[in-house]
C-alpha positions in Angstrom: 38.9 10.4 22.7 37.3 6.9 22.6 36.3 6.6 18.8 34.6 3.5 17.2 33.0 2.9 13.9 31.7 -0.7 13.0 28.5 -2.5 11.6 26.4 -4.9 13.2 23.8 -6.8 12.3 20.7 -6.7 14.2 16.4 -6.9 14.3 17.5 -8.9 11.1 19.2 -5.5 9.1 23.2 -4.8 9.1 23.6 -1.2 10.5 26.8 1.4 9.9 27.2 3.5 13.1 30.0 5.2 15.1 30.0 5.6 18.9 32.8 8.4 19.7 33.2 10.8 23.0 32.9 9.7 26.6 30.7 10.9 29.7 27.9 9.7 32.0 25.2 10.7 29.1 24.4 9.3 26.1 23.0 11.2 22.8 21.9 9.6 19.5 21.8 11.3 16.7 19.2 10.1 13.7 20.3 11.7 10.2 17.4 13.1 7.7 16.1 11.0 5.0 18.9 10.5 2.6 21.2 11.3 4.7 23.8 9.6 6.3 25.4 9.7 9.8 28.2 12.1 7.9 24.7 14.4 7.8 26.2 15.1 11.5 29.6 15.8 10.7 29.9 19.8 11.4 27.8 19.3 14.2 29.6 17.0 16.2 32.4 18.5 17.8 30.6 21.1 19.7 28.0 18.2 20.8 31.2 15.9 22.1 32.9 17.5 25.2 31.3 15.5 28.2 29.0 13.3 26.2 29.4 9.6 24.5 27.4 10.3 20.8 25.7 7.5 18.9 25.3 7.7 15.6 24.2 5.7 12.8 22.7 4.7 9.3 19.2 4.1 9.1 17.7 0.9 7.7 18.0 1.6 4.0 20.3 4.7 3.8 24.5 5.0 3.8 26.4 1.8 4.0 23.6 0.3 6.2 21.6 -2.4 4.7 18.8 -1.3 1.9 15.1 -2.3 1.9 14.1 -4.6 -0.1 10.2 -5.4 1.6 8.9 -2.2 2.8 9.7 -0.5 6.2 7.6 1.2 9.3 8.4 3.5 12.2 8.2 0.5 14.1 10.9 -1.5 12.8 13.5 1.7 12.2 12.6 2.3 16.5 13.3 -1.0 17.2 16.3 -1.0 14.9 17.7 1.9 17.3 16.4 -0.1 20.4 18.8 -3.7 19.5 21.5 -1.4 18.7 21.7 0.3 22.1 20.8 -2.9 23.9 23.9 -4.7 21.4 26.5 -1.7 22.6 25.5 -2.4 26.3 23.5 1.1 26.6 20.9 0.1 29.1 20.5 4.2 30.6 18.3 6.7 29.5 19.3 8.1 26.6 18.7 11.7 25.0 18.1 11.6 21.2 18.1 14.2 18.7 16.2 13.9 14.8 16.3 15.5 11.9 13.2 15.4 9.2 12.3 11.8 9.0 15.1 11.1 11.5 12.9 13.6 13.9 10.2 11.4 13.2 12.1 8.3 14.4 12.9 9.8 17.7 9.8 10.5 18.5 8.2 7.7 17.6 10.4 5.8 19.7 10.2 8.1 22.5 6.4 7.0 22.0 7.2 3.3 22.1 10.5 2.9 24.1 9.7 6.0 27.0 11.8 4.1 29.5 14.5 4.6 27.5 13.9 8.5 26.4 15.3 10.8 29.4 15.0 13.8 26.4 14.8 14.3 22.8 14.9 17.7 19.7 13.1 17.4 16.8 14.1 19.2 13.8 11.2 19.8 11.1 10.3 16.3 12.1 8.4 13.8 9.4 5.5 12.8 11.3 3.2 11.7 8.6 1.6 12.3 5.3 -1.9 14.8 5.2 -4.5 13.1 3.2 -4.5 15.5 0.9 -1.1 14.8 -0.2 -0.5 10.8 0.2 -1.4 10.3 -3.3 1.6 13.3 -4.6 3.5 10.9 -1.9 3.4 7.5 -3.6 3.7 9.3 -6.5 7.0 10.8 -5.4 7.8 6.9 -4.4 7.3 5.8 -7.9 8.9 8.0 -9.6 12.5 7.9 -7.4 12.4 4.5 -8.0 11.6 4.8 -11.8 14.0 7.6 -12.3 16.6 7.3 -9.3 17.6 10.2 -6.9 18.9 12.5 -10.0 15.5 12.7 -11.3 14.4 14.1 -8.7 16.7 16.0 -7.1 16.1 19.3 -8.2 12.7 19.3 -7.3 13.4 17.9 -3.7 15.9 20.5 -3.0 13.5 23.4 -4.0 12.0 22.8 -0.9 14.8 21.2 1.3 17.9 22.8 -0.1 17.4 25.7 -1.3 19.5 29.0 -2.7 19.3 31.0 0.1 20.5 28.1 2.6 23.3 27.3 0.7 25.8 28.9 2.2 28.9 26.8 2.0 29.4 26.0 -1.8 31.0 23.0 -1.2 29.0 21.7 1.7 26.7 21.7 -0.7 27.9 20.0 -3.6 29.2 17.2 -0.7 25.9 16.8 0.4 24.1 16.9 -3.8 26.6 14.3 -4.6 26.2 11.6 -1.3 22.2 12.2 -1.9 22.2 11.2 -5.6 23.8 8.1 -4.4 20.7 6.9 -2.7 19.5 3.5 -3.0 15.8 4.1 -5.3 13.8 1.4 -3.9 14.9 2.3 0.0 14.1 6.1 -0.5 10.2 4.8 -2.3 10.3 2.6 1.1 10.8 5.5 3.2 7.6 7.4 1.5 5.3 4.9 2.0 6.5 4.4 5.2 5.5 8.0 5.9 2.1 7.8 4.0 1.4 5.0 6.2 2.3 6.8 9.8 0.7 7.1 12.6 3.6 9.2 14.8 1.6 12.7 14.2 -1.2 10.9 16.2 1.0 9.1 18.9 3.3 12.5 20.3 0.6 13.5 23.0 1.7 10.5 24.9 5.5 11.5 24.5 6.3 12.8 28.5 10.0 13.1 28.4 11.1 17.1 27.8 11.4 18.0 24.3 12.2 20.5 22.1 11.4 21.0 18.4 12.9 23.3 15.9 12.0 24.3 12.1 13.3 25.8 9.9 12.0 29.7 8.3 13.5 28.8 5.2 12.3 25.2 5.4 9.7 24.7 2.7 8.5 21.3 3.6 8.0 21.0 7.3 7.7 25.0 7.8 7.6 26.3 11.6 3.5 26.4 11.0 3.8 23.2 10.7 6.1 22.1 13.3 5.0 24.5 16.4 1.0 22.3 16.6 3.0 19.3 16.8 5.0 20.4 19.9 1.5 22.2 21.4 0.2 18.8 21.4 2.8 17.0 23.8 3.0 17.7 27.4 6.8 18.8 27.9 7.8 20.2 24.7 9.5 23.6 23.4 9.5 25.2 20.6 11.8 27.1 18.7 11.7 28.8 14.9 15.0 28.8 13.3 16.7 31.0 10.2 17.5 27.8 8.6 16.4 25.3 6.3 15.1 21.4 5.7 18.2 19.9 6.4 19.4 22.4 9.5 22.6 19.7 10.6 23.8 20.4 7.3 22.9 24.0 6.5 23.6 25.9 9.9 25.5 23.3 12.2 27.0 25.6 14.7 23.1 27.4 15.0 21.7 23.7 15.4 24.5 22.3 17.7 24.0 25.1 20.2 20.2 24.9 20.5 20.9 21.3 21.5 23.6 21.9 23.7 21.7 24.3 25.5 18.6 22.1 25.5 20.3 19.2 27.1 22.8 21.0 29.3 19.5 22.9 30.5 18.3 19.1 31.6 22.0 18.5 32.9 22.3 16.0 30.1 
């Protein structure tokens, strides 16, 4: 199996990603905020057979460069777009996001359609309701002040919690790579949500999609989730007995939901 894992620098940011698996299709995976491309590591093997897999750190996250200036949708879709243009994939691809990652596929399904021939959504980060941009930035500040492990057990009351934690130590992998987030990138990462205008952009997305939340997902709950898809023209939806960070939580339920998805598109 054709396996390669390398940086590159491109649209001025060094990116971490790994290309593995061979076939006429290509899928890119985009990790949830905090996560890593390692976020897809249980989740991979079922995705493989017959497919050539992208996947990468974000701008800011793993061994990918950190943000220093700020960040927007725009510059994390066109990150993705000189990376596929950089490894020579000029086809349609078919992407798949979780939570902020979800947000990034979609947005660049809005931006880059030529490009999008499908794309899943899991409890996508679209945006930030006014009501709660101010807790937002707040939440910004205070990562930054305090670093990920003064936050953390507040953030995984809603994203990680007890009764989605069924592999002990899948768990305490995953707690220990999040604490060893870069502060000022994860604040970036908040603002860039507060400032978002992806919730508002998705009615033009065309390509088929399907979105998935979580039951057990306490920040982007299926009520949340299942408007988003109603407002786009080719979109499923599907509610999940999972969590926040479904990749992570229930791989072999999130890898099948996928599969099916795609094969269903002969992707």
């Amino acid at each position: 199996m054709m396996k390669r894992l390398d940086w590159v620098e491109v649209n001025g940011t060094s990116l971490r990603y790994e290309l593995s698996g061979e076939g006429p299709h290509t899928l890119v995976l985009v990790h949830e905020m905090g996560g890593t491309l390692e976020s897809w590591d249980q989740v991979l093997p079922a995705l493989l057979p017959g497919r050539r897999i992208l996947r990468y750190d974000t701008r800011g996250a793993g061994q990918s460069e950190k943000i220093r200036d700020g960040v927007s949708f725009d510059e994390m879709a066109e990150d993705l777009a000189a990376l596929l243009d950089t490894l020579g994939i000029t086809e349609q691809v078919a992407l798949a996001g979780c939570a902020v990652g979800g947000g990034i596929v979609l947005h660049f399904a809005a931006r880059f359609p030529e490009r999008v021939a499908a794309l899943v959504a899991m409890g996508p980060a679209t945006g930030v309701p006014p009501d709660r941009r101010a807790a937002t930035l707040a939440r910004a500040e205070a990562i930054e002040r305090t670093g990920p492990r003064g936050v953390i057990e507040e953030s995984f009351a809603g994203s990680y919690p007890p009764e989605v934690r069924h592999d002990a130590e899948q768990y305490r992998r995953f707690r220990a790579r999040w604490l060893a987030n870069d502060a000022k990138s994860y604040g970036a990462i908040y603002r860039m949500l507060v400032d978002s205008t992806v919730t508002e952009e998705i009615a033009g997305i065309a390509c088929p999609a399907l979105l998935l939340a979580g039951t057990k997902d306490r920040l982007r709950p299926p009520a949340v989730v299942e408007p988003l898809a109603g407002r786009m023209r080719n979109a499923r939806f599907r509610a999940l007995d999972t969590g926040h960070f479904m990749a992570v939580q229930t791989p072999a339920l999130v890898a099948g939901e996928i599969d099916g998805f795609l094969a269903s598109l002969g992707r």
